[in-house]
C-alpha positions in Angstrom: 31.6 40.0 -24.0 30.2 37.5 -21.5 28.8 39.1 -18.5 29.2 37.1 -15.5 25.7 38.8 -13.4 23.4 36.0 -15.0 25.5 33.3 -13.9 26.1 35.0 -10.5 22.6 35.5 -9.8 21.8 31.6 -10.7 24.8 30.9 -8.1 22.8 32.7 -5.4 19.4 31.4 -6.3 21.2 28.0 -6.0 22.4 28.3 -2.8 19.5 29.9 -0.7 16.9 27.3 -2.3 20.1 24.5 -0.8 19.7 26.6 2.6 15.7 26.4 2.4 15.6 22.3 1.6 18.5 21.8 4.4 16.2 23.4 6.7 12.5 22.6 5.6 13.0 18.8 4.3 11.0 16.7 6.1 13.0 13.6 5.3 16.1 12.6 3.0 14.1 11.7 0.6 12.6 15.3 0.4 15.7 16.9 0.5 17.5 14.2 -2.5 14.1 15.4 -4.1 15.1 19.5 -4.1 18.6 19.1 -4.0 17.8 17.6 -7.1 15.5 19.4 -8.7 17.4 23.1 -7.3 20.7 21.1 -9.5 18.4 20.8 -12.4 17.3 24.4 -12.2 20.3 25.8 -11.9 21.6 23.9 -15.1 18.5 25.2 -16.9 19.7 28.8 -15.9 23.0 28.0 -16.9 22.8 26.4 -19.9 20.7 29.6 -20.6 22.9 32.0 -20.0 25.6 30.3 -22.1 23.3 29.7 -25.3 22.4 33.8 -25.0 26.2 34.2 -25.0 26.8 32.5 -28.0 24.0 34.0 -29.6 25.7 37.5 -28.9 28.8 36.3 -30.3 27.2 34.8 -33.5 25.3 37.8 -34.2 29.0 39.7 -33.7 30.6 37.6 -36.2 28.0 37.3 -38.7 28.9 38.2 -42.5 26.9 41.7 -42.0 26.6 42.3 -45.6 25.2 39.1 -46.2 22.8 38.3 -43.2 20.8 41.4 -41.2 19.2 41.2 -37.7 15.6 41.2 -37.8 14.6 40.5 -34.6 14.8 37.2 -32.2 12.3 34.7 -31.3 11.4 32.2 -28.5 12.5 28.9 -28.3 12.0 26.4 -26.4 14.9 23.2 -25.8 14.4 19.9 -23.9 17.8 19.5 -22.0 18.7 16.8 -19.6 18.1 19.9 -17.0 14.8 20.1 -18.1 12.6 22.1 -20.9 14.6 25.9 -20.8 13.5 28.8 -23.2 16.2 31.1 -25.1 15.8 33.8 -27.0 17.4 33.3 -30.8 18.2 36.1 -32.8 16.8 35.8 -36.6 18.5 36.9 -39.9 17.5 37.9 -43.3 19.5 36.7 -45.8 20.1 39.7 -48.0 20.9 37.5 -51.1 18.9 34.8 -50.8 15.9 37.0 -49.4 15.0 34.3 -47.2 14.8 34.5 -43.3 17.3 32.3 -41.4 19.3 31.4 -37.9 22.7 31.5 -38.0 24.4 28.0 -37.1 25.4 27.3 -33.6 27.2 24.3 -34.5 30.3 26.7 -36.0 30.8 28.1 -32.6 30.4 25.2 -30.0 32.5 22.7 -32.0 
């Protein structure tokens, strides 16, 4: 299940660093400058929390006989938002005794 407190918490972050550039930008161009870059941040979050997801739900619909958790690992994305980091779970393929990561393209298609 998807839990809505990440995205929540991104929300809020969002909108006091809008509060904080409304208030503390010396110029427009300062505040185009971190309304832009808070957009960008905020799509980094959110992007993140929505790869996580679908990690979760991968590793839920995995063949379980086949492929075994083993752990996850850092990795690191360049998005239009920005570099972002997720954590990826790993699998051991049982018959080919080979370590893996399950296919994201199955589930965003």
């Amino acid at each position: 299940m998807f839990s809505i407190r990440p995205v929540i918490s991104s929300v809020l972050l969002l909108i006091d660093r809008l509060f904080k550039a409304l208030v503390n930008s010396s110029s427009f161009e300062a505040l185009e400058r971190e309304l832009q870059e808070a957009g960008q941040e905020f799509l980094g979050q959110l992007l993140t929390t929505i790869l996580e997801a679908v990690d979760i739900r991968l590793m839920n619909q995995r063949d379980r006989e086949r492929l075994r958790a083993v752990g996850k690992r850092q990795r690191e994305l360049i998005s239009l938002a920005g570099r972002i980091t997720i954590n990826r779970r790993l699998y051991r393929d049982q018959k080919k005794q080979a370590s893996t990561y399950f296919s994201w393209t199955n589930i965003l298609v």
